[in-house]
N, C-alpha and C positions, 0 to 999 in steps of 0.2 A: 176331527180325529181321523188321521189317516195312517193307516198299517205301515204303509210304505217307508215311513219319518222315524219309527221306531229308531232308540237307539240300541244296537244289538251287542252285547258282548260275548265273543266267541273265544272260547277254550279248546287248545289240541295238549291232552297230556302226553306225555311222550317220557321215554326213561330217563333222556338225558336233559333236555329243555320242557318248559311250560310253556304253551305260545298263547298267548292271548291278542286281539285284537277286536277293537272297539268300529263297527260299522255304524255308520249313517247311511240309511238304503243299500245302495252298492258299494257305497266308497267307505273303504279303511281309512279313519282319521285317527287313530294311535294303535299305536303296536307296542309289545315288547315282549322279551323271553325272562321265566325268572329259572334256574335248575331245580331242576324235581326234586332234588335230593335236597334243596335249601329254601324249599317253598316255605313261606310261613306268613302269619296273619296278616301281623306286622307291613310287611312286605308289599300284600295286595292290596293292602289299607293306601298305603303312603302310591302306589300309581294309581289305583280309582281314584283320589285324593279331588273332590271338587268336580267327578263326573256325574252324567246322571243317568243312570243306564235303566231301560224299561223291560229285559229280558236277558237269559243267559241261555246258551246252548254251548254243550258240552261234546268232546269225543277223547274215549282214553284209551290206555292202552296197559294203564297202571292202577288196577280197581283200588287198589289201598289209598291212593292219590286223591280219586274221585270222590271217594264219602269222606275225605278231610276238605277236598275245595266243597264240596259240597254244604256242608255243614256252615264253612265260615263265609260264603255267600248268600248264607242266611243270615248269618248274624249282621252284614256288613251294610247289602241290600235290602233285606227282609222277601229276597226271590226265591225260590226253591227251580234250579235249571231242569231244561231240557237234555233227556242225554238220548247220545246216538245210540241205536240198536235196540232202547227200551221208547225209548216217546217219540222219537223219530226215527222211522227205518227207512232205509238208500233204497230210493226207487230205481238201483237197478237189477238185470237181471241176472242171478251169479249163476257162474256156468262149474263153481268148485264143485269136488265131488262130495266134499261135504262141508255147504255153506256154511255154518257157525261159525268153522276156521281161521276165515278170512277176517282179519285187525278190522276194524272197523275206519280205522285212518285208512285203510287202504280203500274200502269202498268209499269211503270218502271224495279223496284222490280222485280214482275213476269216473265218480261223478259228477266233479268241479270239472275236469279234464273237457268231456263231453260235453258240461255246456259248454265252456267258453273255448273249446277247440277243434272242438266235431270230434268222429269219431273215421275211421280206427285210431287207434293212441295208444300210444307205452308210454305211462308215467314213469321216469326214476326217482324215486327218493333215495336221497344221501342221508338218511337219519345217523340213528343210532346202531342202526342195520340198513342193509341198504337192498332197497328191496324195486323188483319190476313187475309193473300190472299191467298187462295187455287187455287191450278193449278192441272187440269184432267190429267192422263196419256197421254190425245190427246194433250195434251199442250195449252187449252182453259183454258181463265181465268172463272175461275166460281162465285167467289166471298169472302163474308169472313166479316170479323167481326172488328166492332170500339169501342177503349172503351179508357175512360178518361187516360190519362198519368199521371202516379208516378207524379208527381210534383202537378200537377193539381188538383187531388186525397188532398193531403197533402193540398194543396191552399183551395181546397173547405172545406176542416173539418177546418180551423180555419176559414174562412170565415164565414161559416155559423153555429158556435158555440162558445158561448160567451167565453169561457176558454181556447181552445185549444188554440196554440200559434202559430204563423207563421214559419216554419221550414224550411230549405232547405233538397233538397234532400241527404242520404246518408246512407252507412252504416249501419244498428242497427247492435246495440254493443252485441242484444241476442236474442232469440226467442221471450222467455218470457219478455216482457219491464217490466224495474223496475222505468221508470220513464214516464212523462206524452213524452216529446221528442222519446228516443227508443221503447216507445209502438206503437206511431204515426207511426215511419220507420219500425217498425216488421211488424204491420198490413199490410199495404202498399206494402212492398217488396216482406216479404214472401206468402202474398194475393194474389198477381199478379201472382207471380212464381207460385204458386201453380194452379192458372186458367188457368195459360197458359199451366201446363201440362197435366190439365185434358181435356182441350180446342183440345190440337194436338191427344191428344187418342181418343176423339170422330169424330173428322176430319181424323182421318186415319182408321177408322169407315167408312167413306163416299166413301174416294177415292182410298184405299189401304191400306195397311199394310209397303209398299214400301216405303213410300210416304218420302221423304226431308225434315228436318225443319233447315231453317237457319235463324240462329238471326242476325237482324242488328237495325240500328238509334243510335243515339245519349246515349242513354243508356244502349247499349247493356254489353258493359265492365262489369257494375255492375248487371246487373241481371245473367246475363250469369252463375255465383257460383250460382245462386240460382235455376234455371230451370234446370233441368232435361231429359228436352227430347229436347233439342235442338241437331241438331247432326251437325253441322258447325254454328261458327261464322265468320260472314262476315261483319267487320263494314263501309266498302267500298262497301257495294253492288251496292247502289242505283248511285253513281260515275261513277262504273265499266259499269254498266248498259248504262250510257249516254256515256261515250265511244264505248262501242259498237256499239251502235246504229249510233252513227255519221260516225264510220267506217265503218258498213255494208252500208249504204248508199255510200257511197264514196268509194268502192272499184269497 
């Protein structure tokens, strides 16, 4: 019987997606996202379908979320998970001014970062928000920056303008929009991109010139062509991270 062989299944809840992924030791051997808002029994039933999983650790960000997966990981497994912040707390050391604050995905993040990137580091996540965590060369979390999510961004211009038009996210088809649609995804895409490069040059301003930037969340895929200073994508981070962390405790 060895710890190491566990098969671990790891939960990041999030507003917009469910990330789940299924670890053997270190390696992810299945993944998938289910939307928060259409999670259901059913659902988890049919992808655990024929797995066999020895432990859950959890990270949310969506407590209402957490005591329904909760619940039906009992009934499915017969586990009762691990969650971040209550059974397992991020052995790093936060440098906000007032620690509770900080998402717990985010200390997360910072965590998975460090090990497998060293330290200093700017994580971006492109969530649902799109948020920056800066990590000291000591490997103290220090803080960082929140700003509306691409989607969100695009939600609010036709919400609160009588003509724009409700859009999903994607794409623009050019720089320059030639239409009310591709103007709306230029601005938006290549706006972001463009703040997040000016964003990591004045953060590596702060803490080095060394410093890590690794892109992850939910949108990384498509921003990733458009940012420029990112120097590893990691769309697993925050996963890899809850893995770790249920290991290092367990070893």
């Amino acid at each position: 019987y060895i710890l190491e062989i566990k098969m671990l299944l790891a939960i990041d809840i999030g507003n917009t997606n469910t990330s789940f992924g299924i670890f053997l030791a270190k390696k992810i051997i299945k993944r998938f996202d289910i939307p928060t808002k259409y999670y259901n029994l059913q659902k988890l039933k049919r992808k655990l379908n024929k797995v066999s999983i020895d432990d859950v650790v959890i990270c949310s960000v969506v407590p209402r979320c957490t005591k329904i997966i909760k619940a039906d990981l009992k009934k499915i497994l017969g586990k009762i998970p691990y969650i971040i912040g209550k059974d397992i707390k991020v052995p790093i050391k936060n440098l906000y001014r007032k620690p509770k604050q900080v998402g717990q995905d985010r200390l997360v993040n910072a965590y998975a970062g460090i090990m497998l990137y060293g330290a200093p580091l700017v994580v971006v996540d492109f969530g649902t928000a799109i948020t920056f965590d800066v990590i000291s060369k000591n490997k103290e979390y220090l803080g960082g920056m929140i700003l509306p999510g691409l989607q969100i961004s695009l939600d609010a211009l036709s919400e609160r303008t009588a003509l724009l038009p409700k859009i999903r996210l994607n794409k623009p088809k050019e720089f320059i929009g030639r239409d009310t649609k591709n103007s709306m995804l230029s601005g938006v895409i290549y706006g972001f991109a463009t703040l997040t490069d000016n964003l990591v040059m004045r953060i590596r301003d702060k803490v080095g010139k060394t410093a890590k930037v690794i892109g992850t969340g939910g949108n990384i895929n498509l921003m990733a062509k458009f940012c420029h200073r990112l120097d590893k994508i990691d769309r697993e981070l925050t996963l890899k991270g809850l893995n770790l962390l249920y290991r290092q405790r367990h070893l």
